[in-house]
C-alpha positions in Angstrom: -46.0 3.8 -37.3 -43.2 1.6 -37.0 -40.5 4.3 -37.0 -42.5 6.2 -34.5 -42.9 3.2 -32.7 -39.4 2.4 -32.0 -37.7 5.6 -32.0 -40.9 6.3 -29.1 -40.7 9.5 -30.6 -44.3 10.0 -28.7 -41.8 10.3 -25.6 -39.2 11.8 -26.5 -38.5 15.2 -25.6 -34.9 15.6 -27.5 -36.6 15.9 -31.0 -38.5 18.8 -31.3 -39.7 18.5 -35.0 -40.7 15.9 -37.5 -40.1 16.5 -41.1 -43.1 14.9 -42.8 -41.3 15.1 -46.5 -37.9 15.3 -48.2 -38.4 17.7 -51.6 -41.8 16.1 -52.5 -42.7 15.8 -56.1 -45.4 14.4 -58.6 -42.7 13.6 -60.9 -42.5 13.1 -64.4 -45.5 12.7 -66.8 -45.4 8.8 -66.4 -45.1 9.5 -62.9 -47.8 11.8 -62.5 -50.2 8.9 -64.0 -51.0 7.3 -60.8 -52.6 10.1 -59.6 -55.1 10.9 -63.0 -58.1 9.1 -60.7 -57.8 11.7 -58.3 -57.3 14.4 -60.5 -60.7 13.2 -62.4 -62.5 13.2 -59.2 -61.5 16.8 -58.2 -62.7 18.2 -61.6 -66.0 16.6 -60.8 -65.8 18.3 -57.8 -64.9 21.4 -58.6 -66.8 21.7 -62.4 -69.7 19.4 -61.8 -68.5 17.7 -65.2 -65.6 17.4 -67.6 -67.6 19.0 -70.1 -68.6 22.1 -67.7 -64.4 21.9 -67.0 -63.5 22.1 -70.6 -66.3 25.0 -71.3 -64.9 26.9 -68.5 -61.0 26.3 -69.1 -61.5 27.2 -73.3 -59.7 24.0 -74.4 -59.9 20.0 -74.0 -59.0 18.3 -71.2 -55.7 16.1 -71.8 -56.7 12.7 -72.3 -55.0 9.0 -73.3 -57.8 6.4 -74.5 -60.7 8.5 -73.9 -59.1 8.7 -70.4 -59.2 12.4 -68.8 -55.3 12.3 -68.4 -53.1 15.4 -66.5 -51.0 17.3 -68.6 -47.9 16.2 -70.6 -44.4 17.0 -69.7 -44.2 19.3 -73.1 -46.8 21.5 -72.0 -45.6 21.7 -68.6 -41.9 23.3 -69.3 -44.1 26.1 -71.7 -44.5 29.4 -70.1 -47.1 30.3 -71.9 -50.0 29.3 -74.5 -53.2 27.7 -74.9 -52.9 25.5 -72.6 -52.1 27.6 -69.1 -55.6 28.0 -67.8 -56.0 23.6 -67.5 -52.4 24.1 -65.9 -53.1 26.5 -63.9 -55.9 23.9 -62.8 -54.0 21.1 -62.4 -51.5 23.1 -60.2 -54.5 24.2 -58.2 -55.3 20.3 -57.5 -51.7 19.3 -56.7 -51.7 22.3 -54.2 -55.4 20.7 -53.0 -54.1 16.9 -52.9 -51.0 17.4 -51.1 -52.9 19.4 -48.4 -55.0 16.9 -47.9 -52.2 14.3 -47.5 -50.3 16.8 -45.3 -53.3 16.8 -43.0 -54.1 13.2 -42.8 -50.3 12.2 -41.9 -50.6 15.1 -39.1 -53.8 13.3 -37.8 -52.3 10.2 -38.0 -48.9 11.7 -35.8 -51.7 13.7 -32.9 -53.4 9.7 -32.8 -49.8 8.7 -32.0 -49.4 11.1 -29.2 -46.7 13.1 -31.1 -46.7 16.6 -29.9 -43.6 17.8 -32.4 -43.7 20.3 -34.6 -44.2 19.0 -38.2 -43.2 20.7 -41.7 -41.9 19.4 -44.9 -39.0 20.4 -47.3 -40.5 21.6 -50.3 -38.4 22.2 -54.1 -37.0 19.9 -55.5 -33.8 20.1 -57.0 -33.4 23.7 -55.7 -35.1 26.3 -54.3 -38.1 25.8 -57.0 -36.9 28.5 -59.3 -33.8 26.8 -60.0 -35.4 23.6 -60.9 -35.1 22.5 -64.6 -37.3 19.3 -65.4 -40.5 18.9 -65.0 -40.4 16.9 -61.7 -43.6 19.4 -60.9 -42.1 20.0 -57.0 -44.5 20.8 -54.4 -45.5 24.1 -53.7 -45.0 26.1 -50.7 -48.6 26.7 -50.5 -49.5 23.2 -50.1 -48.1 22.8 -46.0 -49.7 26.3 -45.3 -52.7 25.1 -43.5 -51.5 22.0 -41.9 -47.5 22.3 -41.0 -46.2 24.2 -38.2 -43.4 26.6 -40.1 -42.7 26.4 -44.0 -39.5 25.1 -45.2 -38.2 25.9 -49.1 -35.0 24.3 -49.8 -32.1 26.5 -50.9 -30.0 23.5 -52.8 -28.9 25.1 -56.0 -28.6 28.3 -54.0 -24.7 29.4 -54.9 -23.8 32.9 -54.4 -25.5 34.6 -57.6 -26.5 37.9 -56.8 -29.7 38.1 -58.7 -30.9 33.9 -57.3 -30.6 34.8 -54.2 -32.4 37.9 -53.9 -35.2 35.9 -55.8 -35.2 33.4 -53.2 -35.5 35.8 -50.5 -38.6 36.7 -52.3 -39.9 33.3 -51.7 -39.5 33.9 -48.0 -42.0 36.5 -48.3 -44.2 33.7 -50.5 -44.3 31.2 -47.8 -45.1 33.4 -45.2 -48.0 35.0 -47.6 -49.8 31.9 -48.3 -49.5 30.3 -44.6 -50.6 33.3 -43.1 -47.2 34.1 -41.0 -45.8 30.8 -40.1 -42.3 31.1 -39.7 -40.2 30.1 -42.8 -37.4 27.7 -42.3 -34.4 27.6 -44.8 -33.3 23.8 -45.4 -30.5 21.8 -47.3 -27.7 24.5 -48.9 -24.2 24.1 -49.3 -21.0 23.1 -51.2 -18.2 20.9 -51.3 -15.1 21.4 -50.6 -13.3 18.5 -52.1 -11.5 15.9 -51.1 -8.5 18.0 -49.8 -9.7 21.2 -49.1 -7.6 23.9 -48.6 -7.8 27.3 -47.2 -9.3 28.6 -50.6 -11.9 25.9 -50.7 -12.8 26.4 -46.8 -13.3 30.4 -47.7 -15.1 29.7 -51.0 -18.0 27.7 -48.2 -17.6 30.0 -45.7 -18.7 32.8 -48.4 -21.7 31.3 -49.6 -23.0 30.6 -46.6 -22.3 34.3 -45.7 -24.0 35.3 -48.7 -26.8 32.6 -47.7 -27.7 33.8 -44.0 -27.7 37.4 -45.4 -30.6 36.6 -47.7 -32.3 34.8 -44.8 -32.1 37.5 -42.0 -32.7 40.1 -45.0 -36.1 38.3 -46.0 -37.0 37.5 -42.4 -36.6 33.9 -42.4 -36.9 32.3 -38.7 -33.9 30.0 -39.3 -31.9 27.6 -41.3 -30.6 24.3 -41.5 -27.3 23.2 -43.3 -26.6 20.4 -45.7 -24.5 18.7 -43.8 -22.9 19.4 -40.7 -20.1 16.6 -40.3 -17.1 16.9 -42.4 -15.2 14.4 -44.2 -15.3 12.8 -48.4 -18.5 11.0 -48.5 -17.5 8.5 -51.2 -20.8 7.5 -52.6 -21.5 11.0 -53.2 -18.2 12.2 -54.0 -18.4 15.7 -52.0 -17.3 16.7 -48.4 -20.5 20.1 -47.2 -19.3 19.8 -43.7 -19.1 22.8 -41.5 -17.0 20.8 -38.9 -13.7 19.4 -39.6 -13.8 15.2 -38.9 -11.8 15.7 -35.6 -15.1 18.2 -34.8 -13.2 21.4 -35.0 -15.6 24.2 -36.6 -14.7 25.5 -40.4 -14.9 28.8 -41.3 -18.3 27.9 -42.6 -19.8 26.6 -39.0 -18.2 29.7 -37.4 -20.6 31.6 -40.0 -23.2 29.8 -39.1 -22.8 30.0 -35.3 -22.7 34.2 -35.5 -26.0 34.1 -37.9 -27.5 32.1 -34.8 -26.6 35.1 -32.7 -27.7 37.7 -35.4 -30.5 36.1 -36.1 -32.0 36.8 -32.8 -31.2 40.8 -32.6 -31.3 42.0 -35.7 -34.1 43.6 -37.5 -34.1 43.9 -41.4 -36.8 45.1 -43.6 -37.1 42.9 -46.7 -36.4 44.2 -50.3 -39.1 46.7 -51.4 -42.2 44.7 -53.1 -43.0 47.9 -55.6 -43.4 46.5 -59.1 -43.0 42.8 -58.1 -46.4 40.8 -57.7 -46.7 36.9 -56.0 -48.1 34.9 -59.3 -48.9 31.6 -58.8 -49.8 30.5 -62.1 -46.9 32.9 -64.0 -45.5 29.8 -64.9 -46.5 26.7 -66.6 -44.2 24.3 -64.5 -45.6 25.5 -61.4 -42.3 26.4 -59.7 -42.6 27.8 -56.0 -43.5 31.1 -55.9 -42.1 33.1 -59.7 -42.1 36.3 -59.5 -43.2 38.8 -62.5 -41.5 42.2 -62.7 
């Protein structure tokens, strides 16, 4: 409320949208502790008892001092197993709790008088099929009812042939479970160094050639950088910009300027989908959208 407040973002017509989360996660499995209550409450909910849960799921629900628990990290970076069914349900909560979060912030924001459009940049250390700790990142499907387009993050996105054409796939994902919201790209890039030279400036522009391809390929309604300004950012050690510090475009912003035009004329049918099938619980980590051959 405060940063509403001040910004009088309630009246103020220059920003049009309001990103409600930066690559949201449950964390790790000390992490994921504070929210066991509500996970015990949704079984209820769901199962009518823990017993009726356990019956139904084939194996015991995780628990720590006779304390129905979520799942431990180790069975969480397993693909498969004994355990996947009460994974599978405990994705299916996440998916259900973040929703419902998602929906009160957006009630809070229409109480404000904020009429912007609202989404939330979901993956967490990549795209979510990049991603290799069990952070458990929020999945795509959890914004499809409540935010206005769907926005995966392509960090960890660098020019492999194979990634990215399974990251346009999750283009196709976010659109399938939010029933056709648009599906906005967010956060990709590379540095440059501290000195870049032509080489490094053509090395950024290509990726982000390779990068809009994939998006206008799997339909995506747009993308945003990470970052535009250019310069060493010491803390971080890197330089992503697509403008030079005196504001003249790289090679890089010049690709991203003509996808802005392309964008709005062309037309291109997405990969074929034979023998590829959206699986929500084909993996244990429940990573954003894996796809099964």
């Amino acid at each position: 409320r405060r940063l509403i407040e001040q910004a009088d973002l309630a009246r103020q017509p220059a920003v049009a949208t309001l990103e409600l989360a930066w690559e949201p996660h449950l964390g790790r499995e000390t992490e994921r502790r504070a929210y066991d209550p509500a996970w015990r409450a949704w079984l209820v909910d769901q199962y009518g008892t823990f017993e009726q849960a356990e019956e139904i799921m084939g194996r015991p629900l995780w628990r720590r001092e006779g304390e129905v628990t979520g799942p431990p990290d180790a069975e969480l970076e397993l693909d498969d197993g004994p355990h996947r069914v009460a994974v599978a349900a405990y994705r299916r909560f996440a998916d259900d709790w973040v929703s419902r979060r998602y929906g009160d912030v957006r009630r809070f924001l229409a109480g404000l008088g904020c009429r912007q459009l609202v989404s939330a940049r979901s993956g967490f250390g990549g795209s979510g099929n990049t991603w290799g700790d069990p952070y458990f990142p929020i999945d795509l499907a959890s914004g499809a009812v409540h935010l206005d387009f769907i926005c995966p993050e392509a960090w960890g996105l660098n020019g492999d042939a194979d990634r990215l054409a399974e990251a346009g796939f999750l283009t196709a994902y976010a659109r399938g479970v939010s029933g056709g919201k648009p599906v906005v790209w967010l956060e990709y890039g590379t540095s440059v160094g501290a000195r870049p030279g032509a080489l490094d400036l053509a090395r950024q522009a290509s990726l982000y050639s390779d990068l809009h391809q994939m998006f206008i390929r799997s339909q995506a309604a747009g993308s945003f950088a990470w970052w535009y300004p250019g310069g060493w950012r010491t803390e971080e050690r890197s330089d992503m910009g697509v403008v030079f510090p005196d504001g003249r475009w790289r090679p890089a912003g010049d690709v991203m300027r003509g996808f802005g035009q392309r964008l709005r004329r062309e037309q291109s049918a997405p990969l074929p989908w034979r023998g590829r099938a959206s699986n929500r619980s084909a993996h244990a980590r429940g990573l954003s959208g894996l796809w099964d051959e």
